[in-house]
N, C-alpha and C positions, 0 to 999 in steps of 0.2 A: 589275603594276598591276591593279586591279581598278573595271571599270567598271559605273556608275551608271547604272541606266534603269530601261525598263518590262521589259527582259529577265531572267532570274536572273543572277544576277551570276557572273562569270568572269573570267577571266584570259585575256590575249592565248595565254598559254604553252601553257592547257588547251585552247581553241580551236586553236588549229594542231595541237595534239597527235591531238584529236578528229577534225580534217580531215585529216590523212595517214593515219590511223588506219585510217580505213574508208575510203579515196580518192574519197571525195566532199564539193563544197564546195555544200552545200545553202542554200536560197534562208535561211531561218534564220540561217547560217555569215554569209552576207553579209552579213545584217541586223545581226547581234551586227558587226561588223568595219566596217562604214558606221557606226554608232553610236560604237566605237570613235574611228574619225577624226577623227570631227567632233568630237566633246565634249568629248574627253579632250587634254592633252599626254602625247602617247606617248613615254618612252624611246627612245633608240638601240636597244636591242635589241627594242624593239618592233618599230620602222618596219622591221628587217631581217629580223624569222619574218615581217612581213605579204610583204614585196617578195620574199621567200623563197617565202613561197607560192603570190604570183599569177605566179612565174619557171614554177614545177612547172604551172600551170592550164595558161599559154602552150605548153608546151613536153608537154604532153598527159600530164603524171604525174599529173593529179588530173583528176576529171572535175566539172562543172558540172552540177547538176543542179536542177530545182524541187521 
C-alpha cells in the first residue's frame, strides 16, 4: 500500500525495511507510520511488519531515536 500525505510516498514494506536496516526508528520513521494509521486502511500484513516492529523497539533490537 502506498500512503498519501505531505510525506514522499512509501510503502509500509520500504519503511520497516529502512528501519531494520540501519536499527534506528527515527522521529521521521514514526511520523511516516502515525500517518500510516490513521489515514490509511492497512492490510493484514501491514498491521503485522508495524506490531513486528514496535515487538523488536520493546524488546531493544531497534533503537528509538530523534
Amino acid at each position: 500500500m502506498i500512503i498519501q500525505s505531505i510525506f514522499p510516498q512509501f510503502t509500509i514494506a520500504e519503511l520497516i525495511f529502512q528501519v531494520y536496516h540501519s536499527g534506528l526508528l527515527t522521529f521521521n520513521h514514526r511520523q511516516q507510520l502515525k500517518v500510516a494509521i490513521l489515514e490509511q486502511n492497512l492490510t493484514e500484513e501491514d498491521q503485522t511488519a508495524i506490531n513486528r516492529l514496535l515487538h523488536a523497539v520493546r524488546r531493544g533490537w531497534l533503537k528509538v531515536v530523534d
